[in-house]
N, C-alpha and C positions, 0 to 999 in steps of 0.2 A: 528399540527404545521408543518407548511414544512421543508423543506430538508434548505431550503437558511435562515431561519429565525433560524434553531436550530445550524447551522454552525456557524450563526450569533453571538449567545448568548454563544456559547463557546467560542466566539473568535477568529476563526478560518475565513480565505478567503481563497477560492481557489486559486493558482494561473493560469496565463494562460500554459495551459500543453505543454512541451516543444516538441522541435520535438526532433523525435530517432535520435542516435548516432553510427546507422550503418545503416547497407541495411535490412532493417525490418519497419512494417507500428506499428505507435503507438496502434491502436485498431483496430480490425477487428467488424464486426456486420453482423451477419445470422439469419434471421427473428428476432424473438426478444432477442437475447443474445447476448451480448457484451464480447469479449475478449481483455483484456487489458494487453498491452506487460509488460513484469515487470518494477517497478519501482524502483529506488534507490533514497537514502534518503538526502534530500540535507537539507541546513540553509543557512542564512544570506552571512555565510562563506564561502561558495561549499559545496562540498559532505561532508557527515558525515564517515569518515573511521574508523576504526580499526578491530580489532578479538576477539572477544567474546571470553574469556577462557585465554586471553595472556594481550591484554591495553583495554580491556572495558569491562566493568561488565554489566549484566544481565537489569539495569535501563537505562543505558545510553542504550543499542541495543532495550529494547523495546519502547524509545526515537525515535529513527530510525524507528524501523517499523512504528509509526506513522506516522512521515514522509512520509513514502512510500502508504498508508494509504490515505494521504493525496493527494499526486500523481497521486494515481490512480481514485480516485473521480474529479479530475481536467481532465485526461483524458477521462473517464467517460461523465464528463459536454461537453467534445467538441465531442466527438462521438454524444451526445444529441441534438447537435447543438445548444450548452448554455443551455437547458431548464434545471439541474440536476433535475428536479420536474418528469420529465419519467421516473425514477427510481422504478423498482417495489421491486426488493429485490437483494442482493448481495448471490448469487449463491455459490461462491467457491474462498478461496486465497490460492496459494500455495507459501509458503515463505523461502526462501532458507538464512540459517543464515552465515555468515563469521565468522569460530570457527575451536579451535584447536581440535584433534582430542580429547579428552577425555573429552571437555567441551559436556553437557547431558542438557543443559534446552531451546535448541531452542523453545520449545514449548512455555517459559517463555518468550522469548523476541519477538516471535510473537503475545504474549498476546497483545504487545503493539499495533497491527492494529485493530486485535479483539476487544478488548477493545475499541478503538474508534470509529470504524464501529457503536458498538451497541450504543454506549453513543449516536452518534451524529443521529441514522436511526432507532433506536429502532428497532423491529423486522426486521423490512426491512435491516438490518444489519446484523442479524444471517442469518452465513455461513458453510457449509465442508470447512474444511481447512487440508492442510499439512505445516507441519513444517519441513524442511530436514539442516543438514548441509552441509555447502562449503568447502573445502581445502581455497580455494579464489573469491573473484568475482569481474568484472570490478571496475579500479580506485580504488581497496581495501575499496571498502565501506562493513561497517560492515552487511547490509539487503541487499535482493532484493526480493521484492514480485512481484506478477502476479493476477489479477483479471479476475472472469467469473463474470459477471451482468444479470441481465433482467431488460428488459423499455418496456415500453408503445410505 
């Protein structure tokens, strides 16, 4: 099944990947691996904020990471120049959680990109990841992940 028909059936649309919000390029590409600036996690509403450990629990941040997840694969699709189909596999996320200092399951709410990576890529989805926490990150959004790719 492709990449666009299983997005499809989740439910899921890319959107079109926004530009950066500083002096930085949204994704760099050197021969075949894609670097994708990190992403923060938006909705309907704007960004999604708060702090893991303090106003949002472990479902709602790995809520977010998906979000972010989702970002980065839209990125991804415009590095591709639209094809997401030159996707060979998702290399590596490093995902920095927004948490008070004694909250401990970052790894749990970055399950939440992981988790969708694989749902919607199947192997081409399993990745290295790290999980670290933040004191804070831009706009108080609760995630910020980062993507390494390979394409075709």
């Amino acid at each position: 099944m492709s990449i666009t028909a299983r997005l499809s059936e989740l439910g899921v649309t890319l959107p079109d990947a926004p530009a950066p919000a500083a002096n930085y390029v949204p994704f760099v590409q050197t021969g075949n691996t894609v670097y994708v600036s990190g992403q923060v996690p938006m909705n309907a509403d704007g960004f999604i904020v708060g702090k893991l450990g303090a106003d949002m629990d472990v479902e709602a941040g790995a809520a977010a990471a998906k979000a972010c997840a989702i970002g980065l694969l839209a990125q991804l699709k415009a590095a591709c120049d639209g094809d997401i189909e030159r996707l060979v596999r998702v290399v590596k996320l490093v995902g920095f959680v927004n948490s008070t200092a004694d909250f401990a399951d970052q790894s749990k709410v970055i399950n939440g990109a992981s988790d969708f990576l694989v749902e919607a890529l199947g192997d081409k989805g399993r990745h290295a990841r790290s999980a670290v926490s933040a004191a804070s990150l831009p706009f108080g959004v609760a995630v910020e992940i980062e993507g390494i790719f390979e394409i075709s």
